[in-house]
C-alpha positions as CSV (number, residue, x, y, z in Angstrom):
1,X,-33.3,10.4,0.1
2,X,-33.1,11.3,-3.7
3,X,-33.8,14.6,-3.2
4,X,-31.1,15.4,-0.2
5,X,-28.6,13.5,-2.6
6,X,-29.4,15.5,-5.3
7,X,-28.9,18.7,-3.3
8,X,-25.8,17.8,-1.7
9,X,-23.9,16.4,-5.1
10,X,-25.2,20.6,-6.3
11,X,-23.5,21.8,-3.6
12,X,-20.1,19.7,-3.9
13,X,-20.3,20.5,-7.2
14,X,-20.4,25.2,-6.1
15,X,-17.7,23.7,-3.6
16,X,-15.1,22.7,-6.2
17,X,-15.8,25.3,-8.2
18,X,-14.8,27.8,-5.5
19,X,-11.9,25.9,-4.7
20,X,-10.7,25.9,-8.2
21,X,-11.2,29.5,-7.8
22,X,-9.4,29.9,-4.9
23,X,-6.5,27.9,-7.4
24,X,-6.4,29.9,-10.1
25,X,-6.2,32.9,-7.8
26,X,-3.3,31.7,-6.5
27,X,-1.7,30.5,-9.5
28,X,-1.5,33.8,-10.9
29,X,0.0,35.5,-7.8
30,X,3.0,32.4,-8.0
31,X,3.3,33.5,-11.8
32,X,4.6,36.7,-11.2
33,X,6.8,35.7,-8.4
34,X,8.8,32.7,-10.6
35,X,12.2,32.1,-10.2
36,X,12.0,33.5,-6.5
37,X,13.6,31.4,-3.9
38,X,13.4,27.9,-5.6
39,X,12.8,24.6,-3.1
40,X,16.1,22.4,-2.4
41,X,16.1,18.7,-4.1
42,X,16.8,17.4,-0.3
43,X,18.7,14.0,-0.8
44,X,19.7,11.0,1.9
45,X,16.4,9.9,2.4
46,X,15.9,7.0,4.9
47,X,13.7,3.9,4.7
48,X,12.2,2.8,7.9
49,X,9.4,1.0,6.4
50,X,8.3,-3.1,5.8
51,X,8.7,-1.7,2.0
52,X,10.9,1.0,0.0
53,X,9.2,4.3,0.0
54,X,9.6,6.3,-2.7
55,X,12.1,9.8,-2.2
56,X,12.7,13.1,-3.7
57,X,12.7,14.4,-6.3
58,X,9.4,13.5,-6.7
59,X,7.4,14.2,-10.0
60,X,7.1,17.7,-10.4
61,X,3.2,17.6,-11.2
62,X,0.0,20.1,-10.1
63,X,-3.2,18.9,-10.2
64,X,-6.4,20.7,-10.1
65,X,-8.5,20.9,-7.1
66,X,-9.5,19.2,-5.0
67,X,-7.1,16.9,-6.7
68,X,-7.9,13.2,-7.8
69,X,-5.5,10.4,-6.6
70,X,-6.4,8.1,-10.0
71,X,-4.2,11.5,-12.1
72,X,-1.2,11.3,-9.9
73,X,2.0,10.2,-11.9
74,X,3.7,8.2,-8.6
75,X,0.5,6.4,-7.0
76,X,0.6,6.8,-3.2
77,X,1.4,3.7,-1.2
78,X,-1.8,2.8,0.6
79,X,-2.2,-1.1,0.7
80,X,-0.7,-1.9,3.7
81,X,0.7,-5.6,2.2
82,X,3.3,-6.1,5.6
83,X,-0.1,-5.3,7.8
84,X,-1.7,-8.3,9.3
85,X,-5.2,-7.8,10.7
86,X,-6.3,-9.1,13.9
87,X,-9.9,-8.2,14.0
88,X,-9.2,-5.1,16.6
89,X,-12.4,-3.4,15.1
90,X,-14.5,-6.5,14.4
91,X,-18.1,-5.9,14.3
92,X,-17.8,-2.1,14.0
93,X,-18.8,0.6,11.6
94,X,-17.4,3.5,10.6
95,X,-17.7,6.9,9.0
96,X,-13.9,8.4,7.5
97,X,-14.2,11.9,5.6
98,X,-12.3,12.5,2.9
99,X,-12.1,9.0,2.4
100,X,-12.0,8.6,-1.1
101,X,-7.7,8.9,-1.2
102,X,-4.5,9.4,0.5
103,X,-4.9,9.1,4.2
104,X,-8.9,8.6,4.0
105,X,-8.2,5.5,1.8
106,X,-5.3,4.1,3.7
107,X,-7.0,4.1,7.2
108,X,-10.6,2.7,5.2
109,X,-8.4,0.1,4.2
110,X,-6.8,-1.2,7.3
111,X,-10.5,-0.5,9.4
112,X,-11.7,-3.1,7.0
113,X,-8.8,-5.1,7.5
114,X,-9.4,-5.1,11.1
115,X,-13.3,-5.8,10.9
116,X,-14.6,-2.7,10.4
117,X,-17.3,-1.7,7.6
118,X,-16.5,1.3,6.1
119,X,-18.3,4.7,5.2
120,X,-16.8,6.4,2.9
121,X,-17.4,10.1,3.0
122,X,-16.2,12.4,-0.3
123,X,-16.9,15.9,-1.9
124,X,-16.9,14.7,-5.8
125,X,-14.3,12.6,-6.2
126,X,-16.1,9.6,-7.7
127,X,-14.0,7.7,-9.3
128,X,-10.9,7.8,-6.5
129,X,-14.7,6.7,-4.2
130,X,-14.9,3.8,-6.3
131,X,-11.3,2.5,-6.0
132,X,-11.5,3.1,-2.0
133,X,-14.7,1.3,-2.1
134,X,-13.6,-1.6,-4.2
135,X,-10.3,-1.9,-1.8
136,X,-12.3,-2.5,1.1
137,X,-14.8,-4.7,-0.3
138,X,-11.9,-6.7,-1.2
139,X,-10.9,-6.8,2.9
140,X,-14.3,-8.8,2.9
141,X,-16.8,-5.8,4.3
142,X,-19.0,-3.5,3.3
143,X,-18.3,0.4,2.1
144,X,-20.8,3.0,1.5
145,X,-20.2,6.0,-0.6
146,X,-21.7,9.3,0.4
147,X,-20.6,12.3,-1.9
148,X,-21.2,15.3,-0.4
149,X,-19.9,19.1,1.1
150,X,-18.9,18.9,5.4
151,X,-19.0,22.4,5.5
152,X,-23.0,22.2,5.1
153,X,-24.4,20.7,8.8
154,X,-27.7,18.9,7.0
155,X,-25.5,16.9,4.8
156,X,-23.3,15.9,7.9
157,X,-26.4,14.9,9.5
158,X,-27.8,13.2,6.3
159,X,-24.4,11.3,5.8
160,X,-24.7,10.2,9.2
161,X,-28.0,9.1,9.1
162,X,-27.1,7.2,5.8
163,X,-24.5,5.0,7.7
164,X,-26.9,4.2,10.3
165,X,-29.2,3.1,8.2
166,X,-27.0,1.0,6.5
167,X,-25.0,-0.6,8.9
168,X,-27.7,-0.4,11.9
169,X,-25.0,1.7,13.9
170,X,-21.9,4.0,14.3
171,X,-18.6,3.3,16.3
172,X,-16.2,5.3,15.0
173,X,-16.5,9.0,13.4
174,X,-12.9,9.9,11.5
175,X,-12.9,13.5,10.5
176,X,-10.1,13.9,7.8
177,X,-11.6,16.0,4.8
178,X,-9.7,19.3,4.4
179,X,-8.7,22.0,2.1
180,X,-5.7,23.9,1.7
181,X,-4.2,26.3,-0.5
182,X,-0.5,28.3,0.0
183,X,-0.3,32.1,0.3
184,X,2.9,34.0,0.9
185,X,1.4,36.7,2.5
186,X,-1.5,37.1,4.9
187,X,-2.6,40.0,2.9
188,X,-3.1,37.3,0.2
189,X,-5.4,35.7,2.2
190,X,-9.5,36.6,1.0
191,X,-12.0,36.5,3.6
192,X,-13.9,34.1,0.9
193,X,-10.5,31.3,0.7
194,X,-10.1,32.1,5.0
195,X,-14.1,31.3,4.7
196,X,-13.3,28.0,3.0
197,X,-10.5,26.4,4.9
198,X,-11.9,27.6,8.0
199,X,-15.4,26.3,7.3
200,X,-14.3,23.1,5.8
201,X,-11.4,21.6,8.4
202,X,-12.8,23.1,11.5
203,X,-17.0,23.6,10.8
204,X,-16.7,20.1,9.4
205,X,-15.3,18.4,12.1
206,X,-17.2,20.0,14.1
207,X,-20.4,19.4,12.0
208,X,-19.8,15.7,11.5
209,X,-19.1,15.2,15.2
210,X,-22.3,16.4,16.5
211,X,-23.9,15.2,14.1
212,X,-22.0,11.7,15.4
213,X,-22.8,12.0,19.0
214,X,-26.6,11.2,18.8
215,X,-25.2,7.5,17.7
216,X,-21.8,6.8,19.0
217,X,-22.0,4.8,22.7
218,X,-19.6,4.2,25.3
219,X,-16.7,2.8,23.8
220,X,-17.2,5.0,20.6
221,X,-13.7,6.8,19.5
222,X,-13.7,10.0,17.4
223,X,-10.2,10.8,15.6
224,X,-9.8,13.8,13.9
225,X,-6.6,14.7,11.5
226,X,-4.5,17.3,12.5
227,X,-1.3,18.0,11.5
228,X,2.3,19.1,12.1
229,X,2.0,22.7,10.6
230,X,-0.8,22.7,13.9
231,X,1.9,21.8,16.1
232,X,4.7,24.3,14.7
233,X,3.2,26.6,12.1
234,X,4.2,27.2,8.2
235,X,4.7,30.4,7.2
236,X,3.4,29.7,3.7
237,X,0.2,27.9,5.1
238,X,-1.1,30.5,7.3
239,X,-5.1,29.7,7.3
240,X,-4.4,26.1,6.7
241,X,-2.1,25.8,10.2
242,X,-4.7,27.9,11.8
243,X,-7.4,25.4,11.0
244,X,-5.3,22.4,12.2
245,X,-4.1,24.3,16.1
246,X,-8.0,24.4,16.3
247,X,-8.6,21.1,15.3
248,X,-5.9,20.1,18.0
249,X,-7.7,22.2,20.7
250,X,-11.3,21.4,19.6
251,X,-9.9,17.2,20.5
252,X,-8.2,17.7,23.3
253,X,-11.6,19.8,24.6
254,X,-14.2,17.3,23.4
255,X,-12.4,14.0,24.8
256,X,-12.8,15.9,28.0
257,X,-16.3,16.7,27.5
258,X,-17.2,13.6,26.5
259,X,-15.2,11.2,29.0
260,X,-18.0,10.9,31.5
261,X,-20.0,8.9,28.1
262,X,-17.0,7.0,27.7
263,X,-16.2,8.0,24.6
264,X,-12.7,8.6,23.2
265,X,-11.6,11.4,21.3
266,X,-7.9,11.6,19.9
267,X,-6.0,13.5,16.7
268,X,-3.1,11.8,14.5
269,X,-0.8,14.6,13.3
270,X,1.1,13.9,10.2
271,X,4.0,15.4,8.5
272,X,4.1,16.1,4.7
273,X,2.2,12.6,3.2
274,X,1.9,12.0,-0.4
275,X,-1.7,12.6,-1.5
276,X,-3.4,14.6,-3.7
277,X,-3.6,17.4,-1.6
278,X,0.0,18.5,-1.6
279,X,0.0,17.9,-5.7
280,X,-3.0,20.3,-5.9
281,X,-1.7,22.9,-4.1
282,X,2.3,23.6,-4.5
283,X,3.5,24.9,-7.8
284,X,5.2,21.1,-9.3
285,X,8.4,22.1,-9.3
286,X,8.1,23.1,-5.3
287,X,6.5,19.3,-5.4
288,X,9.6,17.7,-6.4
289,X,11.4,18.1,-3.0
290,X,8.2,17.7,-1.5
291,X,9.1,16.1,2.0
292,X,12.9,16.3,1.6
293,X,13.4,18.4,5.0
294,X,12.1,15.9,7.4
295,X,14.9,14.2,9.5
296,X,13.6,10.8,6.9
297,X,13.9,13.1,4.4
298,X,11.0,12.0,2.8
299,X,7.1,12.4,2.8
300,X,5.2,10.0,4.3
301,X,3.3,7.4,2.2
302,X,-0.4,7.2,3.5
303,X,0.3,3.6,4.5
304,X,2.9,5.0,6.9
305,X,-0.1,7.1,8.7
306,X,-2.6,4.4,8.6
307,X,-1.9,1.6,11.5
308,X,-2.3,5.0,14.2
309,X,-5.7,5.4,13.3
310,X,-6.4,1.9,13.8
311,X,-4.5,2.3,17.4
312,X,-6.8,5.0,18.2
313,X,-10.1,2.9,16.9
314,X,-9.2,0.1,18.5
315,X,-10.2,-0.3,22.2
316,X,-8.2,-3.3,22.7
317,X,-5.3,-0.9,21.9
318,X,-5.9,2.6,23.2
319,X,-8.8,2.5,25.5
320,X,-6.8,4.1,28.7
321,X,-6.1,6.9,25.8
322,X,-7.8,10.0,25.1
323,X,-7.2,14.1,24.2
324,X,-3.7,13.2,22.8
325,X,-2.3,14.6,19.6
326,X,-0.6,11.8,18.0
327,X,2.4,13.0,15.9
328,X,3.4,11.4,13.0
329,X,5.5,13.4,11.2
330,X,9.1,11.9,10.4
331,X,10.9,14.0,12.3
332,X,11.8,14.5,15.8
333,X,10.4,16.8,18.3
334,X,7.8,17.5,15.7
């Protein structure tokens, strides 16, 4: 096991370094377009929540790929504190990619909440691992911590044999790990960055899925993340809202391929969240007004997001339920 770990760390390790690549591509393309159409401070945002969410302007801050949620300035909201678990996923183990922050760590919170242990699946975000881990050994369960690249098959195979081993079984695969970069023109679009988000948000999921299947019995659930640029398109994220209309269509396809097993196989959608991801993407000061068009106009916190995943785990809550793309994205008609 040494050996594979040692091999997949080297390849997170090229994996970030491409991204950053991909970055500081970017970067200098948005340099010489400054001062260009500047991003609205939005304004009368609502609260809707058990707690006061926190509304533009945001801090205008960019972080560095693939972005670390211990460096951002305004911590998301993750905890849960008005969530009360019932044990809907008592007794049941789990694997969440890209579970080391923002919507990864909220929903391997509340599965631990519920009863679940937790696998906690990561490219080489250790630290931001660590915190997600300590959270959900707090909850009272156990968390695993696999660092690793989903766009290599082995190590979705390794990561899943990992958890096996570990928790003697696998209930619930959540594919969330994704990368994304802006681009104001297709033609700004490599074939290596269209390599990268394709390979990462749709090979993954598809990679850690199969890899899944051998494991995962009737009454098994797979949720993938999609999103609400999958659902409408952004004209700025034009590989990125390619990757998530797949990731809609590859769901809806496998919950029917996989019904017979009785198996369930569902996507949550969000709207603009506050994680890392957004942070180490958009220029800062386009990540001040970050979420301010929504009809909440807000983002999301990745507490907001969490409870549907455990909606979609849960049997005792969604087990008539299957192929659906859940949207979540503050605003209606989304």
């Amino acid at each position: 096991m040494g050996q594979n770990q040692d091999s997949n760390e080297r390849g997170a390790e090229q994996t970030v370094e491409q991204q950053r690549a991909i970055q500081r591509e970017q970067e200098q393309k948005d340099a010489g377009q400054s001062g260009k159409g500047g991003a609205s401070q939005g304004g009368g945002a609502v609260q809707t929540g058990a707690r006061e969410h926190p509304e533009p302007p945001l801090p205008a801050q960019h972080l560095e790929k693939p972005g670390n949620e211990k460096d951002l300035i305004l911590a998301p909201q993750f905890q849960a504190p008005a969530y009360k678990g019932s044990g809907k996923l008592e007794g049941l183990s789990a694997i969440i990619t890209g579970g080391d922050s923002g919507i990864g760590r909220a929903v391997s919170v509340l599965f631990a909440r519920e009863g679940a242990d937790v696998a906690v699946v990561y490219l080489d975000e250790h630290e931001d691992a660590r915190e997600t881990q300590r959270c959900v050994e707090a909850e009272g369960k156990r968390c695993l911590l696999i660092a690793g690249d989903v766009k290599d098959a082995g190590f979705c195979r390794d990561a899943v044999s990992q958890t096996v081993q570990a928790f003697g079984k696998l209930d619930v695969l959540v594919n969330n790990a994704a990368f994304q970069e802006h681009a104001s023109t297709l033609e700004d679009i490599t074939d290596e960055r269209f390599d990268e988000t394709m390979r990462t948000n749709v090979y993954g999921y598809f990679h850690m899925a199969r890899a899944a299947l051998g494991h995962l019995k009737e009454g098994g659930a797979i949720i993938n993340t999609g999103s609400v640029t999958g659902l409408s398109g952004n004209a700025e994220l034009l590989d990125y809202s390619t990757t998530k209309g797949a990731i809609h269509a590859f769901t809806m396809s496998l919950a029917a391929n996989l019904a017979k097993k009785g198996i369930r196989v569902n996507a949550v959608a969000p709207g603009p969240v506050w994680t890392p991801l957004n942070p180490a993407d958009k220029p800062a000061e386009k990540v001040k007004s970050f979420g301010s068009k929504t009809a909440l106009g807000r983002p999301a916190q990745p507490e907001e997001l969490s409870p549907a995943y455990v909606f979609l785990a849960s049997a005792a809550c969604s087990s008539y339920i299957t192929g659906i793309v859940l949207p979540v994205t503050g605003s209606p008609g989304s």
